[in-house]
FIZA-581383 format. One record per residue (C-alpha): residue number from 1; residue in one letter; x, y, z. Coordinates in steps of 0.001 Angstrom, whole numbers. Example, Ala and Ser with C-alpha at 12.3 -4.5 7.8 and 13.67 -1.06 7.14 Angstrom:
# residues 2
 seq type      c1      c2      c3
   1    A   12300   -4500    7800
   2    S   13670   -1060    7140
//
This chain:
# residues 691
 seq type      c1      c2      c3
   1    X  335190   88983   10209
   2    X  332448   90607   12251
   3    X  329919   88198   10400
   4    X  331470   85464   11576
   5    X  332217   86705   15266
   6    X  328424   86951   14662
   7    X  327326   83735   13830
   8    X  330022   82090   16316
   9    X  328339   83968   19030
  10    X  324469   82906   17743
  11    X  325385   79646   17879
  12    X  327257   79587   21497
  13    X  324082   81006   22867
  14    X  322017   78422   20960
  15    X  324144   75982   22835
  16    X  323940   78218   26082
  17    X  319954   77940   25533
  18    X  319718   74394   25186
  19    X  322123   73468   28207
  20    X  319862   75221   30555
  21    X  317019   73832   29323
  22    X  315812   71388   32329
  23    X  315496   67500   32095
  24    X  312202   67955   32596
  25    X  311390   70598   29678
  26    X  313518   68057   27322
  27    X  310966   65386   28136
  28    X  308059   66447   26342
  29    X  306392   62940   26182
  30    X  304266   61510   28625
  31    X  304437   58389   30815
  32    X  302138   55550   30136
  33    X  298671   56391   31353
  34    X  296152   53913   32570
  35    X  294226   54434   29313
  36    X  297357   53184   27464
  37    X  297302   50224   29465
  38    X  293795   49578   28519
  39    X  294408   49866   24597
  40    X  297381   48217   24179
  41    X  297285   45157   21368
  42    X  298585   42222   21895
  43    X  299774   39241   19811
  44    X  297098   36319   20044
  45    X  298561   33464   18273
  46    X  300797   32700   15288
  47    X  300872   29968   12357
  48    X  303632   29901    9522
  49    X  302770   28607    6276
  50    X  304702   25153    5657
  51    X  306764   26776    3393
  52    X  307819   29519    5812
  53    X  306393   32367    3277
  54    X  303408   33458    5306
  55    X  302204   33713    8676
  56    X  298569   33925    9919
  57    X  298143   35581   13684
  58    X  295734   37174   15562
  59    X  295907   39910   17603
  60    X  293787   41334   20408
  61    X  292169   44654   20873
  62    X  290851   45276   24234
  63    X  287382   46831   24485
  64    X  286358   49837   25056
  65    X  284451   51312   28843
  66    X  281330   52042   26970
  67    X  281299   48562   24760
  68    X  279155   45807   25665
  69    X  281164   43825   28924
  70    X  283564   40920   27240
  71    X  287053   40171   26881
  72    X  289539   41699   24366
  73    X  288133   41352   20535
  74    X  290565   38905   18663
  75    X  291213   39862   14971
  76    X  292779   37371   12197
  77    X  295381   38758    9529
  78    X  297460   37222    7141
  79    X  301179   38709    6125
  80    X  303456   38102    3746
  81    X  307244   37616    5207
  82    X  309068   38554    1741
  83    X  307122   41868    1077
  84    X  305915   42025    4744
  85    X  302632   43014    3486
  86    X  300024   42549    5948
  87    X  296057   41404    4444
  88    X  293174   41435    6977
  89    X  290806   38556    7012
  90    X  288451   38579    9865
  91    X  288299   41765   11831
  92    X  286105   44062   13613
  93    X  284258   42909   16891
  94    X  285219   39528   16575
  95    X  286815   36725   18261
  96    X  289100   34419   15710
  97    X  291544   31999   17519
  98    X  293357   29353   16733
  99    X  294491   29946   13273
 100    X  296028   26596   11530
 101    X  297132   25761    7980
 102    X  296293   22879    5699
 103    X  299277   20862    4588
 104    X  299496   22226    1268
 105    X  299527   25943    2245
 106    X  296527   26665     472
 107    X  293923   27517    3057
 108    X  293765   28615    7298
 109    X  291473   27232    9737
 110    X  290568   29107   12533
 111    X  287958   29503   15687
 112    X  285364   31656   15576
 113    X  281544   32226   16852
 114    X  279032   34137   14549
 115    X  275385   34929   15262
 116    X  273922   35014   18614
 117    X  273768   32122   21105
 118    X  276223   30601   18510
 119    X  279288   28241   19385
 120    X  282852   28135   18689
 121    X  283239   26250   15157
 122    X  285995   25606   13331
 123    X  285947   27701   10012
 124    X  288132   27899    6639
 125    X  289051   30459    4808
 126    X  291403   30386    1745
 127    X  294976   31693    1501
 128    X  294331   33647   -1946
 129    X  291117   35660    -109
 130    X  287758   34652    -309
 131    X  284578   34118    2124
 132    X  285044   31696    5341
 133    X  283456   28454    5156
 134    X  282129   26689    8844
 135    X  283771   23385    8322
 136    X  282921   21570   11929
 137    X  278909   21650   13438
 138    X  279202   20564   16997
 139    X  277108   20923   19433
 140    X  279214   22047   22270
 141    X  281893   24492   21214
 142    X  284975   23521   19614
 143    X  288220   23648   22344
 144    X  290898   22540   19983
 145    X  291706   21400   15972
 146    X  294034   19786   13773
 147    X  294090   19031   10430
 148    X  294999   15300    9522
 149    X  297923   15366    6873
 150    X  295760   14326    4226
 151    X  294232   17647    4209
 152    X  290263   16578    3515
 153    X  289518   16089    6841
 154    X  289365   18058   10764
 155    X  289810   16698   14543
 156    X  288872   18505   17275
 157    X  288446   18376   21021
 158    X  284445   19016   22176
 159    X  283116   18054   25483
 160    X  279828   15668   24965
 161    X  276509   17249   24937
 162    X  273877   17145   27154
 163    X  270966   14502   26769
 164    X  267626   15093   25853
 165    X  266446   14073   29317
 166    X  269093   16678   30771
 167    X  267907   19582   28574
 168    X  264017   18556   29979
 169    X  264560   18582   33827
 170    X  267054   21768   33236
 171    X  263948   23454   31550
 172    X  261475   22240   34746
 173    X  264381   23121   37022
 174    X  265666   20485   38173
 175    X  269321   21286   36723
 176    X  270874   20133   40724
 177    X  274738   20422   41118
 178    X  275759   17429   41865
 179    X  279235   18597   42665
 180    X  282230   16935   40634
 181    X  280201   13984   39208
 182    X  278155   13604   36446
 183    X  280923   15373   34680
 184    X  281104   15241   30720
 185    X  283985   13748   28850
 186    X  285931   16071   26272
 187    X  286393   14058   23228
 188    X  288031   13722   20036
 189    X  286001   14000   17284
 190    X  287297   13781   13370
 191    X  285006   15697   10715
 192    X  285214   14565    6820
 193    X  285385   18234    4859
 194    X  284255   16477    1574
 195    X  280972   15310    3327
 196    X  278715   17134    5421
 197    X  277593   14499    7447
 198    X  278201   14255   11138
 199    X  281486   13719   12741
 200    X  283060   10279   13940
 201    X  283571   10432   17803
 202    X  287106    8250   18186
 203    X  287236    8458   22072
 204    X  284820    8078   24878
 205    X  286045    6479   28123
 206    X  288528    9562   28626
 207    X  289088   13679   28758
 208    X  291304   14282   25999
 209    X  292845   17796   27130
 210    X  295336   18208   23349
 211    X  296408   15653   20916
 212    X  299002   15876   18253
 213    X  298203   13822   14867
 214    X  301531   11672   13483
 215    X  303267   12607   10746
 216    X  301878    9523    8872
 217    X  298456   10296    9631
 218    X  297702    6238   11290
 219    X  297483    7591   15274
 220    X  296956   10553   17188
 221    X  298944   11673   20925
 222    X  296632   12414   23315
 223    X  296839   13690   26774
 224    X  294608   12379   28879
 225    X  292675   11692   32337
 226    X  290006    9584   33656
 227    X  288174   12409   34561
 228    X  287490   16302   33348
 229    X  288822   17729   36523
 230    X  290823   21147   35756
 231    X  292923   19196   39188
 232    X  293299   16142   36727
 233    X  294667   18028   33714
 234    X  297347   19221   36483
 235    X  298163   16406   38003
 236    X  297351   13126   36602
 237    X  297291   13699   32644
 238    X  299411   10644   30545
 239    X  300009   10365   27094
 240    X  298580    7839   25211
 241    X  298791    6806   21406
 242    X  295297    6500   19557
 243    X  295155    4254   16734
 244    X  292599    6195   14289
 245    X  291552    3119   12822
 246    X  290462     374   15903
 247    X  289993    3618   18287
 248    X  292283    1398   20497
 249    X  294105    3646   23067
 250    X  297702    2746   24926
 251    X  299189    4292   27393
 252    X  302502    5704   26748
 253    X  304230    8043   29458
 254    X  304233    7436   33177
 255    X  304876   10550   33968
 256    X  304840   11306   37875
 257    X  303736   14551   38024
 258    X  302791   17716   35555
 259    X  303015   16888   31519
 260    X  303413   19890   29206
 261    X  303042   19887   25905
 262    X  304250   16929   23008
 263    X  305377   16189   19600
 264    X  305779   13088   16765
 265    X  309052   12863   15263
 266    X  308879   13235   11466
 267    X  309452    9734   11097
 268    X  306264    8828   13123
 269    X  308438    6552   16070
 270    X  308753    8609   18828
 271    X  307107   11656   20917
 272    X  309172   13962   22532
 273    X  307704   16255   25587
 274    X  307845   18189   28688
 275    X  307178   17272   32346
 276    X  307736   17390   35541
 277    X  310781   15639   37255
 278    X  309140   14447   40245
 279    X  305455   14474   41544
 280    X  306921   17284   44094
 281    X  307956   19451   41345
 282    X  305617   22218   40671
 283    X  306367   22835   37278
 284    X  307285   21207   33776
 285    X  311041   21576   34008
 286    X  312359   18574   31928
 287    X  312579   17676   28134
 288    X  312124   14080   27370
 289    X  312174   11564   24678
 290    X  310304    8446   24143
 291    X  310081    5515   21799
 292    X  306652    4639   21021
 293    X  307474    1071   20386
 294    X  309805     663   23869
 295    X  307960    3195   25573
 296    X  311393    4143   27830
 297    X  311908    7537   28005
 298    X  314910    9609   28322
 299    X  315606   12542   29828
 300    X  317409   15159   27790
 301    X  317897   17620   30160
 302    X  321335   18447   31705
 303    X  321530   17765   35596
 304    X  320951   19886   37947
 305    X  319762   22306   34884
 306    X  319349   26272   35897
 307    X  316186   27105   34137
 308    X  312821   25426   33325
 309    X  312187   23823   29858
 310    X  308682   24524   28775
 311    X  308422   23506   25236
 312    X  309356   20678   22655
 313    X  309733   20525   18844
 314    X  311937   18711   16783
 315    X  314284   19657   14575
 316    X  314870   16587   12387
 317    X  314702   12487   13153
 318    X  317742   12736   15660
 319    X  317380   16206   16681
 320    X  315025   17659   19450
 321    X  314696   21329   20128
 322    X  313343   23019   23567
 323    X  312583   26057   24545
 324    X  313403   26860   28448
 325    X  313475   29566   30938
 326    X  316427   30210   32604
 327    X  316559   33316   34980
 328    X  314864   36571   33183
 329    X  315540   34695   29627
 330    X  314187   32447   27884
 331    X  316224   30516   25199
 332    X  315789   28070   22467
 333    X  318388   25070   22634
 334    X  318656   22287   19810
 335    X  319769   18268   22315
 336    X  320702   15001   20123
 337    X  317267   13096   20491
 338    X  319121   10076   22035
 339    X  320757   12381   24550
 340    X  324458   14244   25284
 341    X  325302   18231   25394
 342    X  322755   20962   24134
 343    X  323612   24091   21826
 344    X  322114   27339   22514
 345    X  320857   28877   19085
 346    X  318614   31842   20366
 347    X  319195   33015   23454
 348    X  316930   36329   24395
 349    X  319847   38211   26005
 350    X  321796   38179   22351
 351    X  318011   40415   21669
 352    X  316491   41598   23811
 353    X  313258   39783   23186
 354    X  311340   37503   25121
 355    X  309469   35015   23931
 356    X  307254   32349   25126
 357    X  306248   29829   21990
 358    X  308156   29482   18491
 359    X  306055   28374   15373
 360    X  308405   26791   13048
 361    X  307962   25972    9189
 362    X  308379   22379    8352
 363    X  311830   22511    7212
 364    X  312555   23915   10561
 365    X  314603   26788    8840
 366    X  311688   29399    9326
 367    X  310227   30938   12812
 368    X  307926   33178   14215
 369    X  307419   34215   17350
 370    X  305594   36948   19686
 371    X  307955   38786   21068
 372    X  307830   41547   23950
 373    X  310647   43570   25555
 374    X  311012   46335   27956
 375    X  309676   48890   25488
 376    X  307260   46631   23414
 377    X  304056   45015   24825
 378    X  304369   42301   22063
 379    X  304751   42301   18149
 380    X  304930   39521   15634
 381    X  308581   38743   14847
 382    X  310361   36646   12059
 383    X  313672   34744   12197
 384    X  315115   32454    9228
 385    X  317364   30242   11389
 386    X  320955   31899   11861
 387    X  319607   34936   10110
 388    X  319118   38788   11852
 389    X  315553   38587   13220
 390    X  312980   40629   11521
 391    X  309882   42655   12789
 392    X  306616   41787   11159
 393    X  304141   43920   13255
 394    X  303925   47340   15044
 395    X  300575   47189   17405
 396    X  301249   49904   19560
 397    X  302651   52855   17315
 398    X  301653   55479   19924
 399    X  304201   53825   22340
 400    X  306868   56352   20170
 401    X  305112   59402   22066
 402    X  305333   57984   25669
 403    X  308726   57864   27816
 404    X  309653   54914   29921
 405    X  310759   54404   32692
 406    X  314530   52339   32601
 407    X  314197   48941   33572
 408    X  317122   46582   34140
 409    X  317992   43603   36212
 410    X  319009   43639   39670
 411    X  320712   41083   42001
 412    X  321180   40611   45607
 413    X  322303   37817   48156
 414    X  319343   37114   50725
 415    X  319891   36927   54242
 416    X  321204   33128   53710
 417    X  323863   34270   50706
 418    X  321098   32617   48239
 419    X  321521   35466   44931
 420    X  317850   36338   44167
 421    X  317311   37891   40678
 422    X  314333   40816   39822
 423    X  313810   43241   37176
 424    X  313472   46919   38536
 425    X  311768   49908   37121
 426    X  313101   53622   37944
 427    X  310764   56279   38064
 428    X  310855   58251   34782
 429    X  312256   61106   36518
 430    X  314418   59232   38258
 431    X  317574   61016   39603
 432    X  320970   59197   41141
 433    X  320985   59668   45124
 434    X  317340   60808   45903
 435    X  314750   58079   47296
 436    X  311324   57130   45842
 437    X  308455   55544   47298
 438    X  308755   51775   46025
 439    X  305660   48974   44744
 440    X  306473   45411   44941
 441    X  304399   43250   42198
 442    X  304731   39706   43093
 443    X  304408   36988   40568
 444    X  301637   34120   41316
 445    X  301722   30355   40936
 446    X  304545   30543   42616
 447    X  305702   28173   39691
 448    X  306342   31201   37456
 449    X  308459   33811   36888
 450    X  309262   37754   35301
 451    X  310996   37772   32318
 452    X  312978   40551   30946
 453    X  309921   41890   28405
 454    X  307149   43903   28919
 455    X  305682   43699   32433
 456    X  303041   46260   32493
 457    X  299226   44800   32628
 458    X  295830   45926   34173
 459    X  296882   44235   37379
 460    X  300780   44908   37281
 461    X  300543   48600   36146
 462    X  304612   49142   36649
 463    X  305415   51704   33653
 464    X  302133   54036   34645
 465    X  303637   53754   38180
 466    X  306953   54478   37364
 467    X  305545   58090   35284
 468    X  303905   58452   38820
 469    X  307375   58454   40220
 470    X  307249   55351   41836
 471    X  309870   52871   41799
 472    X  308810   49421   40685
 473    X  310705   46074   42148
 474    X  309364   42663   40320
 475    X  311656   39894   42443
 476    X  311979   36320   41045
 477    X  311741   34813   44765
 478    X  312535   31506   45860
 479    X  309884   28858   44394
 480    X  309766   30720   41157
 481    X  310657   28991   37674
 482    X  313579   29605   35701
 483    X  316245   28961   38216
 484    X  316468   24999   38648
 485    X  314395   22398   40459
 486    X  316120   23085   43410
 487    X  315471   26819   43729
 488    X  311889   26315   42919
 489    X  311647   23387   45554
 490    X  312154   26215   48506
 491    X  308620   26524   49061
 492    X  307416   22995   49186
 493    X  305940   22073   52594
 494    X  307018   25648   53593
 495    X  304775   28357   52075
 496    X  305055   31907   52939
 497    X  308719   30385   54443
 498    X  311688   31500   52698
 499    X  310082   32369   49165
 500    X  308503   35443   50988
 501    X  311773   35785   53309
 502    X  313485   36651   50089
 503    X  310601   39649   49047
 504    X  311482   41225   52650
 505    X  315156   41137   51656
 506    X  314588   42835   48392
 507    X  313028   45452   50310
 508    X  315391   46077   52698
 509    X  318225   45767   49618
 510    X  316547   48762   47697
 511    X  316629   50928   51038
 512    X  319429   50092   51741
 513    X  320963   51101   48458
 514    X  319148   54503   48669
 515    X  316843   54217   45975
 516    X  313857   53159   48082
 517    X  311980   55391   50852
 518    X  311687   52806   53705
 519    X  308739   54723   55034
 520    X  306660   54473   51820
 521    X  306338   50894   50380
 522    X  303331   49213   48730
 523    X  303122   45919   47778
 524    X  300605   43688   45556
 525    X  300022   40598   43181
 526    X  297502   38355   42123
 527    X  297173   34716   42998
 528    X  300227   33392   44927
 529    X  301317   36967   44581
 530    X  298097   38125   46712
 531    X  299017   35912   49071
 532    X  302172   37469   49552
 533    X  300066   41211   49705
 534    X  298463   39240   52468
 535    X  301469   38100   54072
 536    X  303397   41415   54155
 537    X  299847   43491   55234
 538    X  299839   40938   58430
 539    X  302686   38969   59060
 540    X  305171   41806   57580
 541    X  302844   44817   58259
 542    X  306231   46521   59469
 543    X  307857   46512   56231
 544    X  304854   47968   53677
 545    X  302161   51180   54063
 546    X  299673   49260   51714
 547    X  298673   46298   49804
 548    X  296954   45561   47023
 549    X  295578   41702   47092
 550    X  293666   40417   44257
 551    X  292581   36651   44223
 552    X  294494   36169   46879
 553    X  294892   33608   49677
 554    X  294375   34378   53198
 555    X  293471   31290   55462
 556    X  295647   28177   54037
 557    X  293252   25773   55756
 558    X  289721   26201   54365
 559    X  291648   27396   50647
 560    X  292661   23232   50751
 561    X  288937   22245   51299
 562    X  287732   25218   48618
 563    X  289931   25569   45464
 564    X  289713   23791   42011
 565    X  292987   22135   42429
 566    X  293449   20295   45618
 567    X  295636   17174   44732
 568    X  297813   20237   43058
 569    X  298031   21900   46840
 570    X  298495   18735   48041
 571    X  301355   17127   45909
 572    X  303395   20139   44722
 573    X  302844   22747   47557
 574    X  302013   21492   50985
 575    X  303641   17973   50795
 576    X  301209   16355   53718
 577    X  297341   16251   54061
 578    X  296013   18621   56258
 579    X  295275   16691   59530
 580    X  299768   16597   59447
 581    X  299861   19891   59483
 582    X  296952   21965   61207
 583    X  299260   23852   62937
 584    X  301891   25529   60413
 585    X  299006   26149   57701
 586    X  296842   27918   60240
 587    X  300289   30064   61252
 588    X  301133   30409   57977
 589    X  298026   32236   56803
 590    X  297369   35609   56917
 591    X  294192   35459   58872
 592    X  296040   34636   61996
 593    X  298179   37542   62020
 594    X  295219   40197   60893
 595    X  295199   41448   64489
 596    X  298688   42648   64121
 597    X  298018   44902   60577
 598    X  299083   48254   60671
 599    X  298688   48190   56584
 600    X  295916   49738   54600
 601    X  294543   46396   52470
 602    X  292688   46969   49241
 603    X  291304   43483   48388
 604    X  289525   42233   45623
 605    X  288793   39587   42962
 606    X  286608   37514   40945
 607    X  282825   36488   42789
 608    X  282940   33414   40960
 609    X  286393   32348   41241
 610    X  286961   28309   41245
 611    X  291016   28090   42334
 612    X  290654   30635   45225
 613    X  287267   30796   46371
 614    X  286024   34461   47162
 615    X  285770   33250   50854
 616    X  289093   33638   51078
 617    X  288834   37297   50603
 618    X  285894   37667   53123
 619    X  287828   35995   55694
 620    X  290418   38315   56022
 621    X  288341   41144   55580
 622    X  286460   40130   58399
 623    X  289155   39286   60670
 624    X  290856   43214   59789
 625    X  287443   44434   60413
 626    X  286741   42530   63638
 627    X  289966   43857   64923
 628    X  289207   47472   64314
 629    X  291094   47597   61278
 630    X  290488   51444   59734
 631    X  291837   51558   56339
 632    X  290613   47865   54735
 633    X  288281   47559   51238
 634    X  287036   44459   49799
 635    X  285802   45285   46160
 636    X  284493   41922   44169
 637    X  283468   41882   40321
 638    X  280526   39777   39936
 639    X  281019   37298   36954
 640    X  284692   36722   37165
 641    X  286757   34515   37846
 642    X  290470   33902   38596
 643    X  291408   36991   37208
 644    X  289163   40053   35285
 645    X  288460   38917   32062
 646    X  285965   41528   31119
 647    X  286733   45024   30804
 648    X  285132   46814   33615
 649    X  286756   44654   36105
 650    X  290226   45450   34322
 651    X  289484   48921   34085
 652    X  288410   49672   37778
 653    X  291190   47552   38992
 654    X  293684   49016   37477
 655    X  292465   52706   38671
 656    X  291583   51472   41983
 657    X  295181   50305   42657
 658    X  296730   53489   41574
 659    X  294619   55492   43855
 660    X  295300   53282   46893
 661    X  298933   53531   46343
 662    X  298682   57099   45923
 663    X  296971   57031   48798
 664    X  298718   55435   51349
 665    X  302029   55372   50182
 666    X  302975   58083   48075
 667    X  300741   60817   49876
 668    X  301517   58667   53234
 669    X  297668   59545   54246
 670    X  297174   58329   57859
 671    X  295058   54944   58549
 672    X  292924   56188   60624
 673    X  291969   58886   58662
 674    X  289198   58596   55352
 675    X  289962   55825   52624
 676    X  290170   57145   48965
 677    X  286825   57579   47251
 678    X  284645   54641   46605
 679    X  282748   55312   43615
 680    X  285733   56052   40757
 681    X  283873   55303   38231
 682    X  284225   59209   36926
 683    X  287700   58287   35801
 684    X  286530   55062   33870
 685    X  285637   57218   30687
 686    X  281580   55799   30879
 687    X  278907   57908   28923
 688    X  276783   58211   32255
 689    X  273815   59958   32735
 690    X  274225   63213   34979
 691    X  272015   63194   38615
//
């Protein structure tokens, strides 16, 4: 009796024990670090095998501080769905894209460059194993391949080379910019892989941007423009058929505004695709079908849809498939090809993964997908229609050791009753009643919008900053996707109107709730997005303690006589030319209310960046400076563009923005007092040589 009084008591003290052990002491894993951020894989791309049995994908492995200054490596693998055995093919320091298989199954094509000063070739490489082959020789790299259905031959998209006389006056130096003429077509070119001779160039009067090969093999879809003008490919790009034989071209769509992406019917008769609805709409929101012999399309999505479709396939003859965006979910919905009511047969909610492309077998029965949710950066996934879904690939094993913050979806009604939707992360130590200092990341276009997957990035660090206690708001604002035509048409002729209206009232929601400390509040983005950070450090300067701006807009006005895309500013954003409206852009920007900033601004992005020039940057830096500003940085990264490709620019962004926060918000360090260090480069992990 005495033994078991005994062990009775041993274990009610064991229980005792582990009761008073603190949250804290339970939680022996670590947040994300900025390091993790900087190593995590991602899924590149994704082909299935015909006969749904294998997949080849690529993933990427970011680079290390110390490695020579690129972007992420991209390695090619090949796995097995049955066994789930996984083979590597191309790996190491490499960059393999694009991976495609012949229509017997037998062999992949991919992208790759190898040897110095080389170009991006097609190459093949056998199923079974074996040594890759370069199948295409072009002079210019190689943007984009098919193979033509009778498997012995290759077409691909290359721009035309330069002439001999060219290549002379560039070597005296006389290579002048003559800016936006003289521009070089992209073509389509078709390589025989029984001969090695050269390649037969079927196109020349037009930039083909992607084409699609029929079913039959007799004529290729090609989207295309009269000039190669990234504001062309947005705006004014039609599809046309292209007969392989004559080389004859027709137009087929006449599609007002943005065209997505397209695809033949098995039977070879008609294209379905994705485009705008109007010229004003900013993004591809519609499905359509057309006959290639009528060329009248019809529009299979419902009215007054709730989401954005993004993607077409087809099921069978009379069945079309789509993939669309509706809220923070995307789904996959199958529409009779002639028209009438859609069924939902994946829907991400049912989940809990997001994805953004499908790659279906051709019996339409197998699927892969990458696949991301709130605790997975992005693995390779299978699904055998109406089947549980399967996980192929585990990139980031070491996320098992690291705890997460909760993230979830909130909701509120803006100050005109509109419902605005976000996705919130706690802190990881989050507890019920107590306040945290809160980060804003704001999504850029503005035509896009935060899905419920994995949002943490170099530039969007939210899961580090939630194991830094912060809590992290990503809102969905009016003009984003995924919510109807309507909802994203708020911000058309209005920018920086209600779309940003809405950011201020997710603010004031989370205080007001009595999660978020009112009195410490950062907010950043990149893009559209750091034009908001420039908005709220000037216009809103009230409502945040610091901002993080990266390729951001600042002075509407010169950005429409600057950027890469100004028919895009023009027809989907501002609605007028700019001698209409002098007046609202110039109040709209966040130059003119720099004399007003109480905010500390980090800003920063690319030196070379075509879509917003790094003027704009400099102008608002100037105009904080010029008005006595004491707490503003601009920090550019020479050789970049619209975004850090490289990874020193990733790496020192990513730090840089975590110290500025910490800064200014959580630590609440005056303005007027010293900014955080310049030089971080201590905490980039370099092999530097001591003083």
């Amino acid at each position: 009796m005495k033994k078991k009084t005994s062990r009775i008591l041993v274990v009610v003290a064991v229980i005792l024990m582990l009761l008073s052990i603190s949250p804290a002491a339970v939680q022996a894993a670590d947040p994300v670090s900025p390091v993790d951020v900087l190593n995590t894989r991602t899924i590149g791309q994704a082909a299935i095998s015909p006969d749904g049995n294998w997949v080849a994908y690529t993933y990427r492995t970011p680079r290390s501080p110390n490695d020579t200054p690129g972007s992420a490596y991209e390695e090619l693998h090949l796995l097995n769905i049955k066994t789930g055995k996984s083979f590597p093919f191309v790996t190491g320091k490499v960059n393999a894209g694009n991976p495609g298989w012949s229509p017997d199954g037998t062999k992949i094509a991919f992208t790759t460059h190898r040897g110095e000063n080389s170009k991006n070739q097609v190459w093949i490489i056998p199923r079974d194993g074996g040594e890759a082959v370069q199948a295409t020789f072009s002079p210019t790299p190689v943007l984009e391949f098919q193979w033509h259905p009778n498997g012995k031959q290759i077409a691909y998209i290359a721009a035309s080379p330069q002439t001999e006389r060219e290549l002379e006056l560039k070597k005296k130096g006389y290579d002048f910019i003559y800016y936006e003429e003289n521009l070089k077509h992209r073509n389509i070119y078709i390589q025989d892989l029984d001969k090695k001779g050269e390649p037969v160039q079927i196109t020349t009067d037009k930039t083909i941007w992607s084409f699609a090969i029929s079913p039959d093999g007799s004529a290729i879809a090609v989207g295309a423009t009269d000039l190669n003008l990234v504001d062309q490919r947005y705006m004014f790009q039609k599809i046309y058929i292209l007969d392989i034989t004559s080389k004859k071209m027709t137009r087929l769509t006449d599609n007002p505004g943005k065209l997505g992406n397209y695809a033949w019917s098995p039977d070879s008769k008609r294209i379905a695709y994705t485009a705008a609805l109007t010229r004003a709409d900013h993004a591809v929101s519609q499905a359509y079908v057309v006959d290639i012999a009528t060329k009248t399309p019809i529009n299979l999505t419902v009215e007054k849809f709730k989401g954005h479709v993004t993607t077409a396939y087809w099921k069978d003859n009379n069945t079309v498939a789509y993939i669309s965006g509706e809220g923070v979910w995307p789904t996959l919905s199958l529409v009779p090809a002639n028209g009438g009511n859609r069924k939902i047969i994946f829907h991400s909610k049912d989940t809990g993964l997001v994805f953004r492309s499908l790659e279906f077998s051709k019996d339409f029965r197998h699927v892969v997908f990458a696949g991301s949710s709130p605790d997975i950066p992005g693995d390779l996934y299978y699904w055998q229609v109406g089947k549980k879904i399967k996980r192929l690939t585990n990139l980031n094993p070491w996320l098992a050791e690291r705890v997460l913050g909760k993230q979830e979806i909130v909701r509120f009604n803006a100050r005109d009753g509109q419902e605005i939707e976000g996705l919130l992360i706690y802190p990881v130590d989050y507890k019920k009643g107590e306040t945290y200092p809160l980060i804003v990341i704001v999504h850029g276009g503005p035509e896009s919008h935060y899905s419920n997957g994995w949002l943490t990035r170099y530039a969007e660090p939210g899961q580090t900053l939630a194991g830094k206690g912060y809590l992290v708001y990503y809102p969905n604002y009016r003009a984003s996707t995924g919510y109807g035509v309507d909802f994203a048409m708020a911000g058309y002729e209005d920018a920086a109107g209600t779309e940003f209206d809405d950011i201020a009232d997710g603010i004031a929601y989370l205080v007001n709730q009595g999660m978020a400390d009112g009195n410490r509040v950062g907010l950043g983005g990149g893009s559209y997005g750091g034009y908001a950070a420039g908005w709220f450090g000037t216009y809103y300067t009230k409502l945040v303690r610091a901002v993080c701006m990266f390729v951001g807009i600042s002075d509407l006005v010169s950005k429409r006589g600057t950027t890469d895309i100004p028919y895009e500013e023009l027809y989907v954003h501002s609605g007028k030319k700019l001698e209409e409206m002098w007046r609202q852009n110039l109040e709209r920007s966040p130059i003119y209310w720099a004399h007003q900033s109480k905010t500390a601004f980090l800003i920063m992005g690319g030196a070379d960046d075509p879509r917003v020039h790094p003027s704009q940057s400099m102008e608002l830096f100037r105009r904080l400076k010029m008005n006595d500003h004491p707490a503003a940085r601009l920090v550019q990264y020479p050789g970049e563009g619209h975004g850090n490709r490289k990874q020193p620019g990733q790496i020192d962004l990513i730090y840089r923005i975590l110290d500025w926060y910490d800064w200014y918000v959580k630590d609440a360090n005056p303005l007027d007092g010293p900014m955080p260090p310049l030089d971080i480069s201590e905490k980039y992990g370099l092999n530097l040589k001591k003083k």
